[in-house]
Predicted model as a PDB file, atoms N, CA, C, CB and O in Angstrom, pLDDT in the B-factor column:
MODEL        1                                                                  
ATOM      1  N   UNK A   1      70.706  71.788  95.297  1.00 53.00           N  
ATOM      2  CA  UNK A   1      71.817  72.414  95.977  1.00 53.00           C  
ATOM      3  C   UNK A   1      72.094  71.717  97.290  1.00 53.00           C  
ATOM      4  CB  UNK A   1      71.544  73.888  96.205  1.00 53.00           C  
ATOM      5  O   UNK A   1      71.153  71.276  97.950  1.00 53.00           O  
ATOM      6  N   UNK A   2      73.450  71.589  97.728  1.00 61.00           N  
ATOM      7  CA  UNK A   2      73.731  70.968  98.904  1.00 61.00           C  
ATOM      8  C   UNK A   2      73.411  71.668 100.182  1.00 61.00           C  
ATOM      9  CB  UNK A   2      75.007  70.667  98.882  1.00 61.00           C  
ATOM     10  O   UNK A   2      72.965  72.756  99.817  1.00 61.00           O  
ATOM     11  N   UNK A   3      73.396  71.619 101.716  1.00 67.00           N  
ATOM     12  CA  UNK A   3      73.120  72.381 102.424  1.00 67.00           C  
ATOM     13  C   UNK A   3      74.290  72.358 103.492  1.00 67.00           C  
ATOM     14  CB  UNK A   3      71.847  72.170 102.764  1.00 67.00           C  
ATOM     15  O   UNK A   3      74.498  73.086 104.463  1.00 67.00           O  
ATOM     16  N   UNK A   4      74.927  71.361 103.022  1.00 72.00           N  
ATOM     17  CA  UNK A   4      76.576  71.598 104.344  1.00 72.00           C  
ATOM     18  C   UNK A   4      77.023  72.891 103.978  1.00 72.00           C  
ATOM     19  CB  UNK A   4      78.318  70.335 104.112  1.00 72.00           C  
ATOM     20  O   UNK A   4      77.154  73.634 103.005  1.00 72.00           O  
ATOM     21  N   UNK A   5      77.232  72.807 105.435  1.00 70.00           N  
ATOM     22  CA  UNK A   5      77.840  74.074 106.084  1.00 70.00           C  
ATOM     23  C   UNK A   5      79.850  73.923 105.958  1.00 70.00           C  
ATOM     24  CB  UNK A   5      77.135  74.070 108.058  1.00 70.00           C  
ATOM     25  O   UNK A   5      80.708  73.212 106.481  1.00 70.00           O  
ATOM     26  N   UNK A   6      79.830  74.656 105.308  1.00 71.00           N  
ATOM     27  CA  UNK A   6      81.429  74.801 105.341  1.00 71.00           C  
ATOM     28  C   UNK A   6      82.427  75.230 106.924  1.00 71.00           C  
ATOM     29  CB  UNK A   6      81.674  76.107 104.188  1.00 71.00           C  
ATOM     30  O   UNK A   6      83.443  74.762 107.437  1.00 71.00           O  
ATOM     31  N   UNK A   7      81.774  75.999 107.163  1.00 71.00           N  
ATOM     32  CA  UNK A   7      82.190  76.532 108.179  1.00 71.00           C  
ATOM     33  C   UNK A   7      82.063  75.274 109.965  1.00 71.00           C  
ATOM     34  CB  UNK A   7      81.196  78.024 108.056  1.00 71.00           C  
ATOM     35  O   UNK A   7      81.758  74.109 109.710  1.00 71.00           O  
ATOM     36  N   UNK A   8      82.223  75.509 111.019  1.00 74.00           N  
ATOM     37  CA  UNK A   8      82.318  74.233 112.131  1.00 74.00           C  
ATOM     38  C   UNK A   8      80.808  74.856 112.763  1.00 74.00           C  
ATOM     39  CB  UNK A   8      84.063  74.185 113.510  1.00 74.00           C  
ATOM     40  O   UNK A   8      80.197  75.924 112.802  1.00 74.00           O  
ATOM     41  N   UNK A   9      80.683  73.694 113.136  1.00 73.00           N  
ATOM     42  CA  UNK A   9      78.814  73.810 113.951  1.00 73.00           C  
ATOM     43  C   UNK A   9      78.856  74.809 115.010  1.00 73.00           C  
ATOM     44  CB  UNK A   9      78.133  72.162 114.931  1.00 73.00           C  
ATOM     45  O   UNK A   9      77.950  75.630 115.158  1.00 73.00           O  
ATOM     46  N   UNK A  10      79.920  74.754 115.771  1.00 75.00           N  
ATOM     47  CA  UNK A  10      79.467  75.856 117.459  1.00 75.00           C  
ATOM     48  C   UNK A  10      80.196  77.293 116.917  1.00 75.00           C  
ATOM     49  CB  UNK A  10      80.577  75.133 119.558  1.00 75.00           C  
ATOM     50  O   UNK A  10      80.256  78.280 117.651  1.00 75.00           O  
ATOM     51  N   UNK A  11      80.781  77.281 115.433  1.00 74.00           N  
ATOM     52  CA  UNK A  11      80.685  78.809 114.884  1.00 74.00           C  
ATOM     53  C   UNK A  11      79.851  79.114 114.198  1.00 74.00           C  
ATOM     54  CB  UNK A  11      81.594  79.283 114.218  1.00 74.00           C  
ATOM     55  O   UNK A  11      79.239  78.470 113.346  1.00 74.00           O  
ATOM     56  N   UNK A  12      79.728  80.694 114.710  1.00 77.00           N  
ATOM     57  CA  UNK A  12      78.872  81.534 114.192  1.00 77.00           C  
ATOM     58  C   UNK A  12      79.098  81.709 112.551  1.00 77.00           C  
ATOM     59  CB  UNK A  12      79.015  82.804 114.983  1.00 77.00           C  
ATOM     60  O   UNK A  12      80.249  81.978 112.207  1.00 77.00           O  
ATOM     61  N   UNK A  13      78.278  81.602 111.709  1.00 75.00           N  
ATOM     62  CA  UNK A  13      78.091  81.934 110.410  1.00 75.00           C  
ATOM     63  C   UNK A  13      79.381  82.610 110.386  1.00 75.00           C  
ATOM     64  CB  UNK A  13      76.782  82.736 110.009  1.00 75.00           C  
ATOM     65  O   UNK A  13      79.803  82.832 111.521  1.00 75.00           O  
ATOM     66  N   UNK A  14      80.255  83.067 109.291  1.00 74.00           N  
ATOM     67  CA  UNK A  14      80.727  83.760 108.213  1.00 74.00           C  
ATOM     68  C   UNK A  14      79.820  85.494 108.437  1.00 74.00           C  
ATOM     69  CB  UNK A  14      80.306  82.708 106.637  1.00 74.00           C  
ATOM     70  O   UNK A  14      78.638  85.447 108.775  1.00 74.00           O  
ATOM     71  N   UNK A  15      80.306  86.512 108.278  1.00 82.00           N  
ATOM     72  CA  UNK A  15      79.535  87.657 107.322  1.00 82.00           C  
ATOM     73  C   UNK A  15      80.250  88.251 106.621  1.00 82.00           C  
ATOM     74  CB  UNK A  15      78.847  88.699 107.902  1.00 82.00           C  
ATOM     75  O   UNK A  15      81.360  88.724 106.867  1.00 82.00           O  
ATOM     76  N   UNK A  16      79.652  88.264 105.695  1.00 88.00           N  
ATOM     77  CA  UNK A  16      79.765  88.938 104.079  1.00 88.00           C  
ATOM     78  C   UNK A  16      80.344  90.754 104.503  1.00 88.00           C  
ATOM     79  CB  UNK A  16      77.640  88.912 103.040  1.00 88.00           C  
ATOM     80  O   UNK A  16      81.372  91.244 104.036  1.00 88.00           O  
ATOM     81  N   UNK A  17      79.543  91.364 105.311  1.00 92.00           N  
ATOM     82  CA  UNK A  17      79.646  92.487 105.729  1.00 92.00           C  
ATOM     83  C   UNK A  17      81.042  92.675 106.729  1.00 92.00           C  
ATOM     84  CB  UNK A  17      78.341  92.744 106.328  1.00 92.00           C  
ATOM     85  O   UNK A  17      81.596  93.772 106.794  1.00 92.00           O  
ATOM     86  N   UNK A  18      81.390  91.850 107.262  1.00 91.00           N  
ATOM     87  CA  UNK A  18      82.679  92.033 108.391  1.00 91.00           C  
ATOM     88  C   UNK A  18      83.954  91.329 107.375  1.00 91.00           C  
ATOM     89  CB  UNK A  18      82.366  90.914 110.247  1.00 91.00           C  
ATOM     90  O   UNK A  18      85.102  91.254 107.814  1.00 91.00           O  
ATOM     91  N   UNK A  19      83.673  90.940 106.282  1.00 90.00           N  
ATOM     92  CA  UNK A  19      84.875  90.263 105.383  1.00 90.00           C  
ATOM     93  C   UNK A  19      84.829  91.837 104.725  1.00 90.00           C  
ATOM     94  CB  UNK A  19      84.499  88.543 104.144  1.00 90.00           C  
ATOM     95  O   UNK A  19      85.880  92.310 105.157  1.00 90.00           O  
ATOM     96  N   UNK A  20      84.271  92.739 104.033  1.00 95.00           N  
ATOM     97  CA  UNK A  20      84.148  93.538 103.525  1.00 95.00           C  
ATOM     98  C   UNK A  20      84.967  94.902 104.066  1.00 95.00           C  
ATOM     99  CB  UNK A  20      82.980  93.458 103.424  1.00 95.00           C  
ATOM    100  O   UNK A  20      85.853  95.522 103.476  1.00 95.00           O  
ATOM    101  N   UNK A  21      84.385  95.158 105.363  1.00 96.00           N  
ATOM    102  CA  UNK A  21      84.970  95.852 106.160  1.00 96.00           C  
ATOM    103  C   UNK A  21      86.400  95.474 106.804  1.00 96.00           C  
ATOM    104  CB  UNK A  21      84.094  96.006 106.971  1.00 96.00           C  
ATOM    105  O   UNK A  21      86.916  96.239 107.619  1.00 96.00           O  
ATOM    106  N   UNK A  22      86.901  94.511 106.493  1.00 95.00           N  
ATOM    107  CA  UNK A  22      88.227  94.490 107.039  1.00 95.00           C  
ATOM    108  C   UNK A  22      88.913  94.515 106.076  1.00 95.00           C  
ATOM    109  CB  UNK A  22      88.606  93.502 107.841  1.00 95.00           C  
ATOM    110  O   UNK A  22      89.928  95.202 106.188  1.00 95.00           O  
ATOM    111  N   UNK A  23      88.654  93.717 104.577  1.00 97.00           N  
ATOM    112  CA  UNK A  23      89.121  94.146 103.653  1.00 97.00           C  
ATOM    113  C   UNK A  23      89.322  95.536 103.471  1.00 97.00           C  
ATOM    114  CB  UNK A  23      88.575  93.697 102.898  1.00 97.00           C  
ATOM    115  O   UNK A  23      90.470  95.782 103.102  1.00 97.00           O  
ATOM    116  N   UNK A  24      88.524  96.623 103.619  1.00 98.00           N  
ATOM    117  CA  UNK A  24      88.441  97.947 103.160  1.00 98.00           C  
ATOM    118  C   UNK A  24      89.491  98.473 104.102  1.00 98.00           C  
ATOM    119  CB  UNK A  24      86.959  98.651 103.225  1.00 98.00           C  
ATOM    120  O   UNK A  24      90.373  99.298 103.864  1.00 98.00           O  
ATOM    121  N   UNK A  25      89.240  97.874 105.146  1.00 98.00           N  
ATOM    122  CA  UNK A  25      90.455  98.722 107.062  1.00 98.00           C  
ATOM    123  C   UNK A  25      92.198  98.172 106.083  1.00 98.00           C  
ATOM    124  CB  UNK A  25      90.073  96.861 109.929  1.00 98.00           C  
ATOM    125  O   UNK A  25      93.222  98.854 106.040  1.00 98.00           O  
ATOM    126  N   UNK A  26      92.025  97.063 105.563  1.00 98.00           N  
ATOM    127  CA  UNK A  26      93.727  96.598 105.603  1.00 98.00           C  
ATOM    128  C   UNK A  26      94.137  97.524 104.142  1.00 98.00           C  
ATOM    129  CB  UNK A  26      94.097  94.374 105.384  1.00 98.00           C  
ATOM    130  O   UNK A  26      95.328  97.684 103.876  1.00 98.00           O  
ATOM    131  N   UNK A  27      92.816  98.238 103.036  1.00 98.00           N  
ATOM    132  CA  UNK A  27      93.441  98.808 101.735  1.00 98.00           C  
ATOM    133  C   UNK A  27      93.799 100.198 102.866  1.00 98.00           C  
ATOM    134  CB  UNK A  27      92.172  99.064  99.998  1.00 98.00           C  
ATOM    135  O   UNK A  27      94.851 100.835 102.803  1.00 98.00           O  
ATOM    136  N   UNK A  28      93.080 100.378 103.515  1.00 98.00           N  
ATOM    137  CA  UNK A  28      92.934 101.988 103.988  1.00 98.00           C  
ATOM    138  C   UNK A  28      94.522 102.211 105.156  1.00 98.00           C  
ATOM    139  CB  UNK A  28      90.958 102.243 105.134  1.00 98.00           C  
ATOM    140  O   UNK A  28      95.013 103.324 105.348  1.00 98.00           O  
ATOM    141  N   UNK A  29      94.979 101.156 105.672  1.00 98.00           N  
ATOM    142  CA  UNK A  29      96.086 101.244 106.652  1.00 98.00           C  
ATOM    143  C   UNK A  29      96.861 101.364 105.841  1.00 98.00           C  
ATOM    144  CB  UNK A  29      96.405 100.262 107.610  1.00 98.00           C  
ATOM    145  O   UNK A  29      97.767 102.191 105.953  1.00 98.00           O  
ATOM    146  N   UNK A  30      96.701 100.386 104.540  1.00 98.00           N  
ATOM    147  CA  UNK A  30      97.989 100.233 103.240  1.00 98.00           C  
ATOM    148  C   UNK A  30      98.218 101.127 102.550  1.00 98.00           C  
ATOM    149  CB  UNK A  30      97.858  99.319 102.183  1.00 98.00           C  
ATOM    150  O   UNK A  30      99.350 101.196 102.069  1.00 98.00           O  
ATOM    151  N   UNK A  31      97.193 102.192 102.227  1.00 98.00           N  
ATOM    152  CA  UNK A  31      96.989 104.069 101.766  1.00 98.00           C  
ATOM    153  C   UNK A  31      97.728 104.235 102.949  1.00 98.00           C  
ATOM    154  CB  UNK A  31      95.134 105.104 101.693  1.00 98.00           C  
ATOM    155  O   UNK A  31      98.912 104.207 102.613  1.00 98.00           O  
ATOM    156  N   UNK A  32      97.661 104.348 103.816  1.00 98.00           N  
ATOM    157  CA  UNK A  32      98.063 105.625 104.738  1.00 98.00           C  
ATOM    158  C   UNK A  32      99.511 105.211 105.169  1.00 98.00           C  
ATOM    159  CB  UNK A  32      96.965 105.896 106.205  1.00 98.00           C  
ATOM    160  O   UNK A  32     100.328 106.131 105.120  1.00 98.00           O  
ATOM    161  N   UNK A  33      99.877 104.249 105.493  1.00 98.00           N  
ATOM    162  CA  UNK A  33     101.391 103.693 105.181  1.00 98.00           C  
ATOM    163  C   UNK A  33     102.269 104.413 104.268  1.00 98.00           C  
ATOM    164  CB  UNK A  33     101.350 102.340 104.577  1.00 98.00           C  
ATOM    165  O   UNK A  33     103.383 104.872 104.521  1.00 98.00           O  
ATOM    166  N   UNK A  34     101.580 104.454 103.101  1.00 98.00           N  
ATOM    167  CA  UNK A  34     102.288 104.822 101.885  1.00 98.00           C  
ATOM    168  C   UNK A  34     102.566 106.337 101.827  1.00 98.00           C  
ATOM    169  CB  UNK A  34     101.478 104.386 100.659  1.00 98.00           C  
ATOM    170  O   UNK A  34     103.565 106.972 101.491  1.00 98.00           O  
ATOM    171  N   UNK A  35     101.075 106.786 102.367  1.00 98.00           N  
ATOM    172  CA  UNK A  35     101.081 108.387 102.168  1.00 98.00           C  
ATOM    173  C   UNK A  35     101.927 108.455 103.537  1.00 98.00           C  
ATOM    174  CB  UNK A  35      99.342 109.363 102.103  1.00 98.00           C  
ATOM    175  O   UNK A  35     102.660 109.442 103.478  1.00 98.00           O  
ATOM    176  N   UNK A  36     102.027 108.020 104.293  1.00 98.00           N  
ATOM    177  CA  UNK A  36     102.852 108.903 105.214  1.00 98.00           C  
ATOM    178  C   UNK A  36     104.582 108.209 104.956  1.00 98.00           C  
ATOM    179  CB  UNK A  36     102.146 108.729 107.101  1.00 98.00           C  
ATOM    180  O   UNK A  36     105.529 108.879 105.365  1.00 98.00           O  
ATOM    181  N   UNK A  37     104.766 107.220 104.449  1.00 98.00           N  
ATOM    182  CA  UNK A  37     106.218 107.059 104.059  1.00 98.00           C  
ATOM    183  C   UNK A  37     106.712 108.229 102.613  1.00 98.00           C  
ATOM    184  CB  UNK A  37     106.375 105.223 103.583  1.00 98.00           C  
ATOM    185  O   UNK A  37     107.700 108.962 102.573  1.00 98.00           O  
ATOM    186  N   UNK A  38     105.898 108.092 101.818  1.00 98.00           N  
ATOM    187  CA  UNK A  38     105.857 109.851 101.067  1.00 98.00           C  
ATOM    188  C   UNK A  38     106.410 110.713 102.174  1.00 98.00           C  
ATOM    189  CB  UNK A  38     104.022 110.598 100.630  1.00 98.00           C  
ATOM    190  O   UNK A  38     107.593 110.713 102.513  1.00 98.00           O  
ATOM    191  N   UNK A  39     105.473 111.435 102.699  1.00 98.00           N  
ATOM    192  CA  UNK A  39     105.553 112.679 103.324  1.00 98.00           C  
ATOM    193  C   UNK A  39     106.559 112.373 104.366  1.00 98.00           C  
ATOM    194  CB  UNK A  39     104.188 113.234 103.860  1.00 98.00           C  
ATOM    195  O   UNK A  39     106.662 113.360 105.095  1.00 98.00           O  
ATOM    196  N   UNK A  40     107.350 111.404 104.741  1.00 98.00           N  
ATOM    197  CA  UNK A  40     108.393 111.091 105.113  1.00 98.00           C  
ATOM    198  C   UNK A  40     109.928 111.653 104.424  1.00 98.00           C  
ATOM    199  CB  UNK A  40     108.151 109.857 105.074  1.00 98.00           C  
ATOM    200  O   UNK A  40     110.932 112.265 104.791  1.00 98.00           O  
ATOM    201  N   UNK A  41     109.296 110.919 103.020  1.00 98.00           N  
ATOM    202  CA  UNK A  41     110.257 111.020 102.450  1.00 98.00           C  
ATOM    203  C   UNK A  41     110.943 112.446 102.189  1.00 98.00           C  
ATOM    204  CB  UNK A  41     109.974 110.389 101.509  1.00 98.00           C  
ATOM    205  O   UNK A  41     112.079 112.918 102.232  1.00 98.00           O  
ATOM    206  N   UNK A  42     109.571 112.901 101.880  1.00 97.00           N  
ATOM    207  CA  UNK A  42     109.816 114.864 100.960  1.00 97.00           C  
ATOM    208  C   UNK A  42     110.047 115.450 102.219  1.00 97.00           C  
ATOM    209  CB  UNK A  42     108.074 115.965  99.937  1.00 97.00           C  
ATOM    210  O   UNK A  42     110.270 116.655 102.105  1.00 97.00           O  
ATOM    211  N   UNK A  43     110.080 114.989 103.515  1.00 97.00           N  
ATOM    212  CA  UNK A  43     110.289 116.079 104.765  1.00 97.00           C  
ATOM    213  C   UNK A  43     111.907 115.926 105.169  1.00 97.00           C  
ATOM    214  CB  UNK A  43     109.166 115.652 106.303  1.00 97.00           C  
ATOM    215  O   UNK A  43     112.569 116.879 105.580  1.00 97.00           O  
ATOM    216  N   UNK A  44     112.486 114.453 104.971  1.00 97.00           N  
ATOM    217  CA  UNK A  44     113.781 114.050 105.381  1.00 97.00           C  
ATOM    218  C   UNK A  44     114.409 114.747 104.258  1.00 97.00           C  
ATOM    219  CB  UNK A  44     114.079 112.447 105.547  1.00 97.00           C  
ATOM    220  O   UNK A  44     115.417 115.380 104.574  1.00 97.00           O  
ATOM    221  N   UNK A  45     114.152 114.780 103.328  1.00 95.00           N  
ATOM    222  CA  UNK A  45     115.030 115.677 101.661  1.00 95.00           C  
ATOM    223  C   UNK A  45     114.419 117.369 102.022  1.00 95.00           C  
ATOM    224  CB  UNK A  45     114.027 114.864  99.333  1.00 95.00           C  
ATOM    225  O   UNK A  45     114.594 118.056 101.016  1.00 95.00           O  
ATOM    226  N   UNK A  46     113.795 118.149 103.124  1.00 95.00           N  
ATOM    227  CA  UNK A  46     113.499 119.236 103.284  1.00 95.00           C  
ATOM    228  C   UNK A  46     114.659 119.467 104.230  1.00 95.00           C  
ATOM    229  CB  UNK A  46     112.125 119.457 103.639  1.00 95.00           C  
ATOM    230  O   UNK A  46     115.414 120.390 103.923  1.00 95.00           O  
ATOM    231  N   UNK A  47     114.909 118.819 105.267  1.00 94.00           N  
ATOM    232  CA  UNK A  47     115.188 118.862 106.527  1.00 94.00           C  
ATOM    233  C   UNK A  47     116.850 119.066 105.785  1.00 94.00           C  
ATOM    234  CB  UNK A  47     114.616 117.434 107.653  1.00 94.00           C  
ATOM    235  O   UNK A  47     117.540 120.082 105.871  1.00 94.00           O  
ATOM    236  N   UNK A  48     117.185 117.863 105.109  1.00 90.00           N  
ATOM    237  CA  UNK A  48     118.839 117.576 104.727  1.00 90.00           C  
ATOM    238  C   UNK A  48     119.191 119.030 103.633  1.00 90.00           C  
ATOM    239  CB  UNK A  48     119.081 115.652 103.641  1.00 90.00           C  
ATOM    240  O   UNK A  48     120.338 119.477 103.605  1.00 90.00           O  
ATOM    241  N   UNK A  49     118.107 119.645 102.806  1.00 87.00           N  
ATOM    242  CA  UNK A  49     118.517 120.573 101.970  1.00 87.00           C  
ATOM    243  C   UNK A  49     118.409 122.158 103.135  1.00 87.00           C  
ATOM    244  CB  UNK A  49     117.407 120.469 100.428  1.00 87.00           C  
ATOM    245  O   UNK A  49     119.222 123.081 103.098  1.00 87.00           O  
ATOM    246  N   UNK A  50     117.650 122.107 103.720  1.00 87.00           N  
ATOM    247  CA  UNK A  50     118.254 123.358 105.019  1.00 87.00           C  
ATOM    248  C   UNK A  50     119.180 123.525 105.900  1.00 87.00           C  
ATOM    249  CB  UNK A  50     117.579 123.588 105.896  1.00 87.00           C  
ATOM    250  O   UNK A  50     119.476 124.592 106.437  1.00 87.00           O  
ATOM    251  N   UNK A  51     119.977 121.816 106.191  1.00 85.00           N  
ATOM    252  CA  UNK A  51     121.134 122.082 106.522  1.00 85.00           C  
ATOM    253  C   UNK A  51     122.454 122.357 105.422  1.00 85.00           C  
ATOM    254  CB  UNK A  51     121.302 121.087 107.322  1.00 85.00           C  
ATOM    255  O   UNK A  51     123.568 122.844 105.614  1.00 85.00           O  
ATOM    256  N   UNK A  52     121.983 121.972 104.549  1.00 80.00           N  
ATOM    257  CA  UNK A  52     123.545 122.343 103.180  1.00 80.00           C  
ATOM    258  C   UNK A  52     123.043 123.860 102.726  1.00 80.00           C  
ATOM    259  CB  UNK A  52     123.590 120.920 101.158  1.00 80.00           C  
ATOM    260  O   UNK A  52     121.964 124.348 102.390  1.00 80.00           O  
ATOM    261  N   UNK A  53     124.376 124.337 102.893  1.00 75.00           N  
ATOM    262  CA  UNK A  53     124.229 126.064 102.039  1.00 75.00           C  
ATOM    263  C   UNK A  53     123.685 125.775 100.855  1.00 75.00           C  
ATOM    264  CB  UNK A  53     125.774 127.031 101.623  1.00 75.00           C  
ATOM    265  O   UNK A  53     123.420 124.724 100.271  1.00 75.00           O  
ATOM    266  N   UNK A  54     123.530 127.312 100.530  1.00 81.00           N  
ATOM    267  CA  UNK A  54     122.526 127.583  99.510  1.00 81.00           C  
ATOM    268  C   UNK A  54     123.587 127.006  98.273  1.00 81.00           C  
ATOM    269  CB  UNK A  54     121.921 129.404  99.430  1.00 81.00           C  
ATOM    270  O   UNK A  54     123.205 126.195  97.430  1.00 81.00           O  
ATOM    271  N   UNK A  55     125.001 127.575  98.318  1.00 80.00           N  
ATOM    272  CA  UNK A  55     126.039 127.618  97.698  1.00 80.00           C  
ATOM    273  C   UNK A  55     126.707 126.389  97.248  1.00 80.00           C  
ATOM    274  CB  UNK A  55     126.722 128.276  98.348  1.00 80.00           C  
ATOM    275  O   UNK A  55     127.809 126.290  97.788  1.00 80.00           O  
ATOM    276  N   UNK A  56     126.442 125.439  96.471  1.00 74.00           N  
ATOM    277  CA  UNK A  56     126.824 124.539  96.930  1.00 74.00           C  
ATOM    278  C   UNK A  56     128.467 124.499  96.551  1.00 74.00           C  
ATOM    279  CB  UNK A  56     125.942 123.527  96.542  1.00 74.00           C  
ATOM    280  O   UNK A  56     128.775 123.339  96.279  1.00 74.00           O  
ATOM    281  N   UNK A  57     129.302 125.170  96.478  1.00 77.00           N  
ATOM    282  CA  UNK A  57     130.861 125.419  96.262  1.00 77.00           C  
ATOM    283  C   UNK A  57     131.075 126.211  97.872  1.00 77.00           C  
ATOM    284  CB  UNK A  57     131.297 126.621  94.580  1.00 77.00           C  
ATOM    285  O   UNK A  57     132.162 126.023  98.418  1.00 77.00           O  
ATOM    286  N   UNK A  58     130.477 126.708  98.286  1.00 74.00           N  
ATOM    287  CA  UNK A  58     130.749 127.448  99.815  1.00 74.00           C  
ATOM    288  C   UNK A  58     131.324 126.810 100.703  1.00 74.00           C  
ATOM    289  CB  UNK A  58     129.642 127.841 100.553  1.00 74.00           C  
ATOM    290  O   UNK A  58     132.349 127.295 101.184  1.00 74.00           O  
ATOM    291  N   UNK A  59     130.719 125.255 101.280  1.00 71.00           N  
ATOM    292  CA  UNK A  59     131.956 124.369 101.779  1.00 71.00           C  
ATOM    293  C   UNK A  59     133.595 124.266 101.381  1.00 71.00           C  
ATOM    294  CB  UNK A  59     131.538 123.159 101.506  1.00 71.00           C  
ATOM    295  O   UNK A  59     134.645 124.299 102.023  1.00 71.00           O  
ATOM    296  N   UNK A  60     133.239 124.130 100.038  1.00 74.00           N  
ATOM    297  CA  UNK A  60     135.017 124.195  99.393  1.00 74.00           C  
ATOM    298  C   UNK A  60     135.596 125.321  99.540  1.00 74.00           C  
ATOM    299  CB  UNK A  60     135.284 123.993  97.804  1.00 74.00           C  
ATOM    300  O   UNK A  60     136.824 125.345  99.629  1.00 74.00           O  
ATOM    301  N   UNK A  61     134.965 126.309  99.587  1.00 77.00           N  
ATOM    302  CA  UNK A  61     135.904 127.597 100.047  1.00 77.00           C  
ATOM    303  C   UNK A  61     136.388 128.178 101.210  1.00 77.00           C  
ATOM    304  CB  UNK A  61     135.460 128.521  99.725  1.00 77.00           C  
ATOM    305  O   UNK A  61     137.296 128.982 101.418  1.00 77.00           O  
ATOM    306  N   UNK A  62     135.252 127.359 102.235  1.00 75.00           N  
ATOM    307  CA  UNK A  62     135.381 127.478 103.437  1.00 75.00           C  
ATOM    308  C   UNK A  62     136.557 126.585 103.939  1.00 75.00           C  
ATOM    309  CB  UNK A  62     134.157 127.242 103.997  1.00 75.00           C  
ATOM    310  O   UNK A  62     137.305 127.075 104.785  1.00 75.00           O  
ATOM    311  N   UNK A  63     136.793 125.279 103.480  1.00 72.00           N  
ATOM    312  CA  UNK A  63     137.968 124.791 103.369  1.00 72.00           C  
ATOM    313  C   UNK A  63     139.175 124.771 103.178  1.00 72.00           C  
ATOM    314  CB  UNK A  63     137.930 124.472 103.080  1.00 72.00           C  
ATOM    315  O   UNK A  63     140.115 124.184 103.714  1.00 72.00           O  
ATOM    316  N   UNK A  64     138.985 126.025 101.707  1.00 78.00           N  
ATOM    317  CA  UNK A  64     140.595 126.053 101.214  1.00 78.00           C  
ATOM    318  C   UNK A  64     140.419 127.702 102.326  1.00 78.00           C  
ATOM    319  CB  UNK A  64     141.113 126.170  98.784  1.00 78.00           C  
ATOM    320  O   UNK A  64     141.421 127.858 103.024  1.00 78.00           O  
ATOM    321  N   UNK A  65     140.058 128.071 102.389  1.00 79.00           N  
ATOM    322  CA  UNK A  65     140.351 129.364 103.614  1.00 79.00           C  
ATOM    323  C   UNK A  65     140.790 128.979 105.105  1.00 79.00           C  
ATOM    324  CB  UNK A  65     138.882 130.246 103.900  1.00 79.00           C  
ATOM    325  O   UNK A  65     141.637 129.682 105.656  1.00 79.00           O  
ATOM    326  N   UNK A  66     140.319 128.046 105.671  1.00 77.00           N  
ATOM    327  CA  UNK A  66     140.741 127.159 106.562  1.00 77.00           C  
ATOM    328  C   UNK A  66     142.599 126.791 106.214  1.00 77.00           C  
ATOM    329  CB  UNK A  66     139.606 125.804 106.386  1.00 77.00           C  
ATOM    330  O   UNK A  66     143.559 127.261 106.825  1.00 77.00           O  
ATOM    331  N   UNK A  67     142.619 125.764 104.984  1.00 80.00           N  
ATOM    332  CA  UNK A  67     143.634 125.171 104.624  1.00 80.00           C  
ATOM    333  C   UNK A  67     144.695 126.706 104.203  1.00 80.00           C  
ATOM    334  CB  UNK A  67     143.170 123.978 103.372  1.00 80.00           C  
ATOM    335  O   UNK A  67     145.838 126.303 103.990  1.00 80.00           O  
ATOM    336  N   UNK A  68     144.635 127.775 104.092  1.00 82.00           N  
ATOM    337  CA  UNK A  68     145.705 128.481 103.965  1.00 82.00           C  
ATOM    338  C   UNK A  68     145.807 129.553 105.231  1.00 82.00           C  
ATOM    339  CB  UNK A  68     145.657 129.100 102.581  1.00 82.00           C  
ATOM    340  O   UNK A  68     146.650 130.422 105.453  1.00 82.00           O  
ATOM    341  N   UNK A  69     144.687 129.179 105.938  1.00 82.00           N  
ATOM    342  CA  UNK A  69     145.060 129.671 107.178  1.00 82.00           C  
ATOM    343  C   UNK A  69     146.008 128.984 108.511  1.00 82.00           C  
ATOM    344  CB  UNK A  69     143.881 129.924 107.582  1.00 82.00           C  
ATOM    345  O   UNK A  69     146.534 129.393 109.546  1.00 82.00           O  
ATOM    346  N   UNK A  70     145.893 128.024 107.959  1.00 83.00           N  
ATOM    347  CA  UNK A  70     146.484 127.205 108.877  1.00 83.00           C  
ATOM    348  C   UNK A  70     147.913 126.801 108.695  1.00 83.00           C  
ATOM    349  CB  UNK A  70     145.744 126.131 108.955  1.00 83.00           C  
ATOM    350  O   UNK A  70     148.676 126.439 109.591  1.00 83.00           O  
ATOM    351  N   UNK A  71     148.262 126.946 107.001  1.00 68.00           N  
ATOM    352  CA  UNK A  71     149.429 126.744 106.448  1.00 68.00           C  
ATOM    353  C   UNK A  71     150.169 128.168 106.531  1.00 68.00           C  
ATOM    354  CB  UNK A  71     149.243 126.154 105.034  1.00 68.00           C  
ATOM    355  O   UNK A  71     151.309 128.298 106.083  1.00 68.00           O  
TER     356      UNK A  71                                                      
ENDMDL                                                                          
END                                                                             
């Protein structure tokens, strides 16, 4: 087996353990990204369905009541 060092002489070794752990930090930021663009999502479609009536024809009537009040 050869014994060169891949890595440059005045750096410190490589670890196996700190490649591991950052791997695991960048899946775990990339989960939580996701889960909170979700819970983004279902809160902006909560937020937009409490401002529209329950009714959804109630605007149009509120309109044509408007429009023959005015005429």
């Amino acid at each position: 087996m050869s014994d060169d060092k891949w890595y440059l002489a005045e750096q410190k070794p490589p670890s196996l353990h700190m490649w591991i752990f950052t791997q695991m930090t960048l899946g775990a930021a990339y989960a939580a990204l996701v889960c909170m663009a979700i819970l983004f999502f279902v809160l902006f479609w909560r937020a937009l369905s409490a401002l529209l009536p329950e009714d959804p024809f109630a605007l149009l009537e509120t309109g044509s009541r408007l429009a023959q009040a005015i005429a």
